[in-house]
N, C-alpha and C positions, 0 to 999 in steps of 0.2 A: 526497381522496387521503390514507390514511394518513402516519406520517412516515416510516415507511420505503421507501413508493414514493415519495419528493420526489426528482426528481433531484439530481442532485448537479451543483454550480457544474464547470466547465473553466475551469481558467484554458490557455489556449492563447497569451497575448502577455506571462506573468508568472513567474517562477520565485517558487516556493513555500518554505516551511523543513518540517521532519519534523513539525512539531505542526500547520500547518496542514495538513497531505496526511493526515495522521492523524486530522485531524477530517473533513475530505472523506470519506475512504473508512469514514470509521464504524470503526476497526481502530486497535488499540495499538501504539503505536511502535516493540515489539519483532519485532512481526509485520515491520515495515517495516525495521526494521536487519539484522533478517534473510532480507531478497530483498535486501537489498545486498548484504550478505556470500557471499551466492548467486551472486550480479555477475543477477541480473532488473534492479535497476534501478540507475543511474548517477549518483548527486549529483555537485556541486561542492561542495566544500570539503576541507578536513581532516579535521576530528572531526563527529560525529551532531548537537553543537552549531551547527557553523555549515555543515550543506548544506543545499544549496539542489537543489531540482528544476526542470528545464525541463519546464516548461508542460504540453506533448504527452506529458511520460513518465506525467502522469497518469490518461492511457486503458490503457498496458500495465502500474499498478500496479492498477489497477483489475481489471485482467482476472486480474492474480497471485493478489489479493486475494480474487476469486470462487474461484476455482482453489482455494488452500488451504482455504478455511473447507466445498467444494465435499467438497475430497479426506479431508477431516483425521480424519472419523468411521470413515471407513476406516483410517485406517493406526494408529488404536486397536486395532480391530479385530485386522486383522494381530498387532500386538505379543502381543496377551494371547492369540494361538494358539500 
């Protein structure tokens, strides 16, 4: 199995911080500060420093994550019409 079909770890009984969820999902941090900013996903804490994800949210960053990199050649697309 190539590396890109390895599944990817669940943590489902752990809350995570931004740089591990960001190596999980193979996608840069910016990607991820911005489905916050969106309200897709929910940390705890204050600053992008200190959140933390519960466990399960990272099935629906997961599916975000498909979602954008899915959608994003299109809405190049779009712009430069």
């Amino acid at each position: 199995m190539s590396d890109a079909m390895q599944p990817l770890p669940v943590f489902v009984d752990e809350d995570i911080g931004l740089d591990e969820l960001s190596r999980s999902l193979r996608c840069n941090t910016e990607l991820i500060v911005t489905l916050v900013h969106e309200g897709v996903l929910e940390p705890m804490g204050e600053s992008a420093q200190d959140w933390r994800f519960a466990g399960a949210a990272l099935l629906r960053a997961r599916r975000a994550v498909r979602l954008a990199r899915d959608l994003q050649p299109r809405f190049i697309l779009v712009e430069n019409v």
